[in-house]
Every structure is written in C-alpha cells, then in structure tokens.
N, C-alpha and C positions, 0 to 999 in steps of 0.2 A: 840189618837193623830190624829188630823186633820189640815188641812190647812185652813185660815180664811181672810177675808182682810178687814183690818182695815184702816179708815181717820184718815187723821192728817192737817186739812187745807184742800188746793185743792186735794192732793194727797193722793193716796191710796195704800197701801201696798200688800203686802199678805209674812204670818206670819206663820210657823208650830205652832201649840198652843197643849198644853197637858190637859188634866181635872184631875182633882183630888177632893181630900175630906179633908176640913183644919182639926185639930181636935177636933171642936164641930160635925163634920160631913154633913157639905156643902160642895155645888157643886162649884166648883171654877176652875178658866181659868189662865193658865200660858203660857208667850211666849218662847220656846223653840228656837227659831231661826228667824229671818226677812228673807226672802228669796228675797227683793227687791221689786221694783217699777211694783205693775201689770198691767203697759204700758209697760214697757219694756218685761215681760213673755210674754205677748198677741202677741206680734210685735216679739214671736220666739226668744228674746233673754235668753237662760236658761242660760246663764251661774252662771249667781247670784243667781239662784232657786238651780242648782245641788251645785256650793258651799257651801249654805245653809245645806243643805240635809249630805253635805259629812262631816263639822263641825258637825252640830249635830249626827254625826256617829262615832265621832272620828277619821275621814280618811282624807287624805290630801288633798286640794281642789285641783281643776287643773291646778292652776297657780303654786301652788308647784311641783303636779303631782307626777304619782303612782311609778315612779322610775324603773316600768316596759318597758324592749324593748323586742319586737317582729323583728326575721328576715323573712322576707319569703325567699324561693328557688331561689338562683341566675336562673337567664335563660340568654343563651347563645344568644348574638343578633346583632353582628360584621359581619359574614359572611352573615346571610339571611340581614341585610342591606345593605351589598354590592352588591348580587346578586336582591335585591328586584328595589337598583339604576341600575343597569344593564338593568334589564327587563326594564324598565321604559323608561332610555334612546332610547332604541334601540326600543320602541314605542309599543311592543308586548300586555301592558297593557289592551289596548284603541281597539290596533288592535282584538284580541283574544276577548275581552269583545263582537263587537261590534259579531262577528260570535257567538258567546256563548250562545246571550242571549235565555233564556229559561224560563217555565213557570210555572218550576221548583222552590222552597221556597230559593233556597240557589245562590251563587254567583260562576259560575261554573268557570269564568276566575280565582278568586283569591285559587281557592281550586286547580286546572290545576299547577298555581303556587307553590303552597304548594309540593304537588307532584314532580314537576321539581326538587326544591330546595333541598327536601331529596334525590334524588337521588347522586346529588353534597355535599352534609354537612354531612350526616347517612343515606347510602341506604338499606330501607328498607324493608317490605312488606307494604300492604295498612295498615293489622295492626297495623305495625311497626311505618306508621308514627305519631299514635296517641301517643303511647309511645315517639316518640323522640319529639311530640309538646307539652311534659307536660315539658320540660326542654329548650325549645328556645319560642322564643318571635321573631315573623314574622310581619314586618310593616303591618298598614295598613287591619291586617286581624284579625278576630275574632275568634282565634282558638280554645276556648272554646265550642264554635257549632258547632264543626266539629265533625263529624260520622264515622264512616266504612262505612254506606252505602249512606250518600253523595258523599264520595271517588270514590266508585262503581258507583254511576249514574253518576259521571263528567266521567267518564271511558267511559262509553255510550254515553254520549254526545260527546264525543270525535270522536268516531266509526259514528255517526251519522254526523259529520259537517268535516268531517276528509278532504275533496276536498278542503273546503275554508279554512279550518285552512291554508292547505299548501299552498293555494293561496295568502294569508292575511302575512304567512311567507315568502314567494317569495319576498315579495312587501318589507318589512320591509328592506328584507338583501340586497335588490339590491343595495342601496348605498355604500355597501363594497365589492362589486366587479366591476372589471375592465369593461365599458361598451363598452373600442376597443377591446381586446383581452382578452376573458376567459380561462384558460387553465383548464381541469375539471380532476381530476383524480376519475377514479370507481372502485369500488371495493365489492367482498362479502365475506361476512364471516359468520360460525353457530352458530347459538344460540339453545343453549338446552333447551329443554324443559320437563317437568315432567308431568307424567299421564300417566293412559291406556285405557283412557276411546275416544271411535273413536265419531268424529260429520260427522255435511252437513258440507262443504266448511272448512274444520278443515287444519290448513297449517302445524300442526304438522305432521312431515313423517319418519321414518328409513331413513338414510343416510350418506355418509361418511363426519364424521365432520373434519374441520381443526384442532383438538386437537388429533386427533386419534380415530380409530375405528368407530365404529358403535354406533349413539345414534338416539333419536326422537330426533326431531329436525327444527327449522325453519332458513329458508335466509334471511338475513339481506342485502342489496345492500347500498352502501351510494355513493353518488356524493361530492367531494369538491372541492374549488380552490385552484390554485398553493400556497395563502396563508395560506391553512390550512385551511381553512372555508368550515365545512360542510353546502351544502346550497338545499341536496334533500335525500329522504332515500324511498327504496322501501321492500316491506316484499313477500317473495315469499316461497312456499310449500318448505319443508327441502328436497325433493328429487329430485327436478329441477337441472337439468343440468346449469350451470355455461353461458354455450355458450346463452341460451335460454333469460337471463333476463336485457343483454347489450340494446338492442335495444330499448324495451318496454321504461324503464330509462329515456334513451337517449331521444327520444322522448317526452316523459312527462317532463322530464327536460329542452329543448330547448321551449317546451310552454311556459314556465313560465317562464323563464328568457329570457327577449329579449335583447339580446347581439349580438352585429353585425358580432364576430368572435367567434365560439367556438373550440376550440380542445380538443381532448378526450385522456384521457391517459390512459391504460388499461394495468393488468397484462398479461402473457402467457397462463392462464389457460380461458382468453375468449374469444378466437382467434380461429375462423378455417376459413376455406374458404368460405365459406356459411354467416357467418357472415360478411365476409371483403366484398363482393361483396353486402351485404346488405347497410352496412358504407357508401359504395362508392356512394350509391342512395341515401343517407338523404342528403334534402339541407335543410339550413336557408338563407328568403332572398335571395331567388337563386344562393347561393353558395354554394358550396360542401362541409358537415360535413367534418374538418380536422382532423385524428389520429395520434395517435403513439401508438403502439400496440407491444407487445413484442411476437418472434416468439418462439415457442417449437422446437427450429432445430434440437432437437432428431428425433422428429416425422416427421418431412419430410427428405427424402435422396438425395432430388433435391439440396439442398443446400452444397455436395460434389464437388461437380465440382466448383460452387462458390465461394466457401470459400480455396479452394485448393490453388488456386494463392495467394490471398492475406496472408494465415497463413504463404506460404512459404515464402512471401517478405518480410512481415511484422511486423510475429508474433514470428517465431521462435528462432529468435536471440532477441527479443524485451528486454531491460531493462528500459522501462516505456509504459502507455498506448498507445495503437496504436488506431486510428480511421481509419476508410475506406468507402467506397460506392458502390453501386451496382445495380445495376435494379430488379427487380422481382414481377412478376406478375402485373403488369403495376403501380409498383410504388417505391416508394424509400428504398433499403435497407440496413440500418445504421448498421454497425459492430464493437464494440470497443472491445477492447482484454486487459486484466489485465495480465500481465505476474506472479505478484505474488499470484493471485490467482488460475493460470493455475498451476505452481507448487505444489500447498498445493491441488485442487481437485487429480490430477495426481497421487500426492504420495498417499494421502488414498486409490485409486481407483486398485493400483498396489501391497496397503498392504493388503486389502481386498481379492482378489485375489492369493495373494502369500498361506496366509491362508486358505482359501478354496484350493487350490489347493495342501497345505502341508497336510489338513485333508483328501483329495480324494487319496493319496501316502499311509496315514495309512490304508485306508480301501482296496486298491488294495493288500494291502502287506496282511493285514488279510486274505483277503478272497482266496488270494494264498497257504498261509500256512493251510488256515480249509483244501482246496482241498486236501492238502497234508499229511491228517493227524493230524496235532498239535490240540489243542484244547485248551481254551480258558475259562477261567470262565465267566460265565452268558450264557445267550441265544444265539444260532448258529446264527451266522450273512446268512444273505441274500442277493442276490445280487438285489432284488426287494428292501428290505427293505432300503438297504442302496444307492439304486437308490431315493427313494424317502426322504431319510433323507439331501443325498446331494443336491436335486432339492428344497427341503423348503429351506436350507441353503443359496445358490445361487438365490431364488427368494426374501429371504428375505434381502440380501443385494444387492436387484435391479442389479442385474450382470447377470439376464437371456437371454439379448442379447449380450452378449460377453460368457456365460461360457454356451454350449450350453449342458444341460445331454439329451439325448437319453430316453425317458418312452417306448420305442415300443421294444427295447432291450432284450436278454433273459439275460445278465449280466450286470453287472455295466459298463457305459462308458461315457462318456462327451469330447466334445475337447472347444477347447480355439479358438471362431472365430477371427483372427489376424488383419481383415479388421474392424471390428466391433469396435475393441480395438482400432486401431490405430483413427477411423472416431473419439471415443471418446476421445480422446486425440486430437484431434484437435479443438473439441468444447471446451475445457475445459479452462475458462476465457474470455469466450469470451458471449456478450452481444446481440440477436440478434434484430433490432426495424425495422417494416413497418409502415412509413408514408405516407403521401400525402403531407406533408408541403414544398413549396418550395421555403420557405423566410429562413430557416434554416440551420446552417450548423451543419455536423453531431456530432460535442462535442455540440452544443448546442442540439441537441435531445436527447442525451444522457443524457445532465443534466435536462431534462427537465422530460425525463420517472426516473432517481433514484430520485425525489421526490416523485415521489409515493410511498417511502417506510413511507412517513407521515402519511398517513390514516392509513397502518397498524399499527401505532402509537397510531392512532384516536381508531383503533378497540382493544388494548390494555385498554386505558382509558375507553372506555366502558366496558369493562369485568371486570377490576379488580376496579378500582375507582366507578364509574357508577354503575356497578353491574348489568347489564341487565343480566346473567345468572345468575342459570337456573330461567325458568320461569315457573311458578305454576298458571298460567291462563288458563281455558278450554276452554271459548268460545275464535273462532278464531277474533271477533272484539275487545274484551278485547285484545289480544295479539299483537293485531294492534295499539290499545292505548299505551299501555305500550312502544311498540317499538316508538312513537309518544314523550310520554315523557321521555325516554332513550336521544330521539336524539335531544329536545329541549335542556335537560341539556349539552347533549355534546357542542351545539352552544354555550351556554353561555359560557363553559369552554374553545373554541379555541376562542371566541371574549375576553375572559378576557386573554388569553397567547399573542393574540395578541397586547394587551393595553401592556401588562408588557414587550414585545419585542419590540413596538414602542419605551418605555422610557428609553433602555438597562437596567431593572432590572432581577436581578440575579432570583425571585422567580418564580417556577415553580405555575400555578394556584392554585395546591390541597397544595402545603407549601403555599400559599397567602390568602386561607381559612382557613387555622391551625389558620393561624396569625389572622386575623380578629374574629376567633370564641372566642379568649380570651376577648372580648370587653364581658363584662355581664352586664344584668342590674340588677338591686337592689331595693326592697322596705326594709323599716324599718316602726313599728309600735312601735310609743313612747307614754309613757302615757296611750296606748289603746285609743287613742285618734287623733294623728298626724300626718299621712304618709309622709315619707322622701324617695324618690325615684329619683335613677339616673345612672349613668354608670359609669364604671370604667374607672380610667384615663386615658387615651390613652398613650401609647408607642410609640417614636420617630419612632421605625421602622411601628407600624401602623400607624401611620402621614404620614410617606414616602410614604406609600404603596396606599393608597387615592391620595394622591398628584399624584404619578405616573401613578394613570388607570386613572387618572380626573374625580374621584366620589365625595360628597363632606360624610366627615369623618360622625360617627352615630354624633344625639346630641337630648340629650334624651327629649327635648320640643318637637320634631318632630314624636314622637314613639305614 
C-alpha cells in the first residue's frame, strides 16, 4: 500500500492505492481511498489526508471524532491571581525586577514572588513549594522551570541586593502612610530555628524565647503603622538583649521613610534609662524623635511616692478607668488604672499566696512533729530540702519579692514582706507610658500605646498562617532571605485586611484566600485532538470579594 497522486484535468490528487495480483496473475493498482487535493496537503491542510487514512482504517474521522475526553488536573488559581493583582498594583513587580536583575538564566523577581505567595496560600519549605506548584497555576510565570536550586539562588540574590530591596520597598509603601504624622509601633519576637551545626556571623543563639524556655533561636524586630502596616523588619542574634535593637531600627527606619513627624510606640520590655536618654537625642528634620514608651514600674521603686497620691484619689474607690499625669524624668508620665482589672490581678495574686503559704503551714507542722518523734512514710523531710522546694515554689510563681524564704537559714523560714505586697497591689491595673508628646492628652496616649497590641497580631500571622517557624536554614544570609520573604507576605496580607476594612467586609484575609482558592482552572482534551480550557464559574460571594479589594475578578484569556 502506497500513496500516489494522480491528474484529473488541472488538478491533482493524491490517492492511498493498494497492488495486487488479478487472477491470471498481474500486477494491478487499486484506489483505496482519495485523501484530497495535493494543494491543499502541501499548504498543511491534513485534515482531508487523516480523514482519508481513518476511513480506510475503519475509525471515525475527526469530524465525527474519537468519542474520547481527556481531563487534566484542576489547578487552584483564584488566590495567586489575587495576590499576583496585589503585587502588581502596589508596583513591587517592576520595582523588585529592576533591583533583581541578574545574570543569572532565570527571572529572580517572578521566582521571589512565587515564594511570597506560598508562604500566604501553602507554607512550605523550598521543596515544598515545587510540590504545592504542581497543583496551582501562578500568572504570568512559568512554573514548569522552576528548580529547588533556582529557589536557592533567588534566596542569595536576595541576601546580596537585600539594602535596595528594602529601599525599593520603602518607596513602594510610602503612599500608604501618613506623611504629617507617622505613629510606628516596634516590636520583637523569636523565631526558632533548627540545627547544631555553629558558622562566621551565624544569628542563630540559645535564648529566652517568647514561647517559653530555652531554644536557638533568632530576633525578629518589625516597625508598623498605627494602620497595621508592616513597613520595616530587622533580624538580630537570638541572644541580643531586647534594650539593644530599638535604636539601630529606629534609625534605619527614619532613613527610609521621610516623614515629617514620627512617633515610636514601644512595649515595656525596651525601656531603660539608657535607652530613653538615647530617644531623646534622635532628631528628624531637627525635631525631637517623639515616644510613648511603656514603663516596668515593678522595676523602678521611685514610682511609690508618685503614684501614691493619685491610686489614693483616684484609684481606689474607681468604678471605671481613671487617667492621670505626672512629670518624670524630664518628661510626661501617663497613668490609666483599669479598676476591673486591678481586682482580677489582686485576687490571683492573694490566691497564689494564700496557697503557698497554706503549703508552708503543712511543712512547719511536719517538720515539728519529725522533731518530735512521729514519723511519716517516705523519706525524712529536711529543713534544707524543704527550704529549697518552697523557694522553687514561690520563685516559680514570680512571688519572690513579696514571699521572702531565707537560703542562709539553718531551718525552714520565709516571711511575707507586707510593703512589697501592698506596692503590688497598687500597681495592679494600672498602665504606665513616658512620652515626650505634647499635643496629646493622656486617654489619647493611652489609646494610642493599646494599639500596639496589633503587631502582636502581626506576629501571630506570621507564626501560625506564614509559618516563618522554625527555620531549617544554615547559612545566616539564607535566614535573612527567608525572614525577607516571611515579611514581604505579611505586607501583602495587612494591605489585603486593609482593602477588606476599607470596604466594612466581614472577611478576614486567610477566609478571603480560602474563598478565592476555589476559582480552578480547567483543561479538557476532546477527540485527542481539541483543548477546552477555562475557570470555574465564579461565586457571588467571590464576585463580592474582587469588587470589595478593587482587583478585577481571574478571567481565564488573561492566564
């Protein structure tokens, strides 16, 4: 069987033809099938050839078609198209591209991106993200080429341009911040880290983490605005003192944001004196860095005489917040007093104690009666031993300056310092802030430092949404990257809360990625011949959800 092309007139064919043998036993030519006009085959058009071909096979041509459909694997593409319109908007694209570029084979801006986005949709490891890009579909990017060790080198490139990244981010966010009045709040918190293996300049350290105990560990610092906008992040040795990493921040952060007023807002744990008389020397613009600063007035005893007059006038009959003022250390000191939570610290503080001190009644009574004779099943009590079971007890419920036990003693003894007790019961509800601001009144300082309990917010989202712990990175610039793209995602996800608080919708971001992840897209192979590809229909409430951050919806021409 051969194909052959035969004239008929001008035209020429081409024909499948068979050979055979008639029965005197010649050679003879039969047409098995015309396959068309060999203008048409030449000029690419087969359709008429494989029709051809499929008739004389007995199989259905492909206008009938094989009756076959192929699906392929939905891929999830709702959420990275909303965060892909996010980046875009907010100009990071273009920005990041232009510091990125490298001379490198791969595109380190759009792989940067990639990374961000799993941290917000499936936080993974670098491995991780290959596995979660075999099931999403990411605009605009080729995730097919992507590597682990692409990954790894944008991680590097990252460590390498990391001054202008954040320079290039500075620029981007300043249009959503206030450029008369910044109000910044700072904050640190630990990120764990895993490994035992020690480098040069390694910021993994032993130290007391905010989860408890003892881990390795690195500082995380973040800067945001009163709206919730992370807009600075700094990474410091896990065993750095708290007091140490305010200023540095500060500084680095007032370069970069030129803003005419800034005020700092800071927990109690970055506060000493050393620092404050630091504060008081940074100007912007030849003005005085403004704080509010929360004071530890356990730790200082100067604040007895102070607070003396006002608990008495103020505090102690109080049946709602009280506010007050005060001078110290040459600056303003803001005091509100919660009376319902002075009673609730109070009472545990009295039940703690009544406890410890009904356990300290059992062991004087024991240890009376050994004296005396009686005896007791288990091991003879001690009056060391039980000095230092009751000193753990009382140190572990933070009561060792009120419940004083005696270690120098040859028997068991402790008293109850009554000055001690009473100072703490006067602090108890009560809020202490130094500022320098003196356009404020003090419920407006007051509301101004319980904002800050929003970054601890912020550092929530990162640990449990985000996922930035722990971290399984050695070298210390890799862990610098990573905390880079930890906090890039956080931005997106307080500029996307922000969009959905501007428009009073009810969804919280990571519910507003659930909702957008259901958008899939779709091939279909028909005929083995036909691809049919598209999205699934959109949901009123994902209609709403577009309309509300003002992105415009997927639409699968655009993909």
């Amino acid at each position: 069987m051969f194909v052959k092309v035969t004239k008929s007139g001008p035209r020429r064919y081409v024909k499948l033809v068979e050979s055979y043998r008639d029965e005197a036993g010649k050679s003879r030519q039969r047409v098995i099938a015309t396959l068309g006009r060999l203008e048409a085959v030449t000029a690419g058009e087969s359709s008429a050839l494989i029709n051809g071909l499929l008739r004389a096979s007995g199989q259905p041509t492909l206008d009938e078609g094989t009756g076959e459909t192929d699906f392929a694997p939905a891929r999830s593409v709702g959420d990275t198209w909303l965060l892909t319109s996010l980046w875009k908007e907010l100009g990071l694209d273009d920005a990041f591209r232009r510091v990125l570029r490298t001379k490198r084979q791969f595109d380190a801006e759009r792989l940067l991106r990639v990374m961000v986005f799993n941290r917000l949709c499936d936080p993974e490891s670098k491995l991780g993200v290959l596995r979660w890009l075999e099931d999403v579909l990411v605009p605009d990017v080729d995730t097919a080429s992507i590597s682990h060790q692409h990954l790894l080198r944008t991680m590097d490139t990252l460590s390498d341009c990391s001054e202008a990244l954040n320079d290039v981010l500075a620029q981007q966010l300043k249009p959503l911040i206030d450029q008369e009045l910044s109000i910044v709040f700072y904050d640190l918190t630990t990120i764990r880290a895993e490994g035992s293996t020690s480098l040069d300049g390694d910021v993994r350290h032993y130290g007391p983490s905010k989860e408890g105990g003892i881990a390795r560990q690195f500082m995380l610092g973040v800067v945001q605005t009163a709206e919730g906008l992370p807009i600075h992040h700094e990474v410091f040795d896990g065993n750095v003192a708290e007091t140490k990493t305010l200023l540095p921040t500060i500084e680095t952060m007032v370069k970069r944001f030129n803003v005419r007023r800034v005020v700092l807002v800071a927990d109690r744990g970055l506060l000493s004196l050393d620092n404050l008389d630091a504060l008081s020397a940074v100007k912007i613009d030849g003005r005085h860095l403004e704080f509010i600063l929360a004071v530890p007035g356990r730790r200082y005893s100067e604040f007895d005489d102070l607070l003396k007059a006002f608990h008495q006038t103020h505090c102690q009959d109080a049946d709602r917040e009280a506010y007050g003022e005060m001078a110290w250390q040459d600056h303003r000191l803001i005091v509100a007093h919660r009376p319902e939570v002075a009673k609730v610290q109070t009472a545990a503080r009295d039940q703690k104690i009544e406890a410890l001190q009904a356990d300290a009644r059992q062991w004087f009574e024991k240890l009376d009666n050994q004296d005396a004779g009686r005896r007791y099943r288990g091991r003879k009590l001690s009056d060391a031993g039980v000095t230092a079971r009751f000193y753990k007890a009382v140190t572990d419920a933070h009561l060792g300056h009120i419940l004083k036990v005696d270690l120098t003693a040859e028997t068991f003894n402790y008293v109850l310092d009554q000055r001690a007790l009473d100072r703490a019961r006067m602090l108890d509800g009560k809020l202490l802030l130094v500022t320098n601001m003196a356009d404020h009144e003090p419920q407006q300082i007051v509301e101004r430092y319980r904002a800050l309990a929003d970054i601890e917010r912020g550092f929530r989202v990162l640990k449990s949404d985000i996922e930035i712990a722990p971290v399984y990175h050695r070298l210390p610039d890799r862990i610098r990257a990573h905390a880079l793209i930890c906090f890039l995602a956080l931005v997106l996800y307080r500029v996307l809360r922000m969009r959905l608080k501007a428009s009073h919708h009810p969804l919280s971001p990571t519910r507003a990625l659930e909702i957008a992840r259901k958008i899939q897209f779709h091939q279909v192979l028909l005929h083995r011949r036909e691809t049919a590809s598209g999205l699934t229909k959109l949901k009123p409430e994902q209609r709403d959800l577009f309309e509300a951050i003002g992105l415009p919806a997927p639409a699968a021409s655009r993909l």
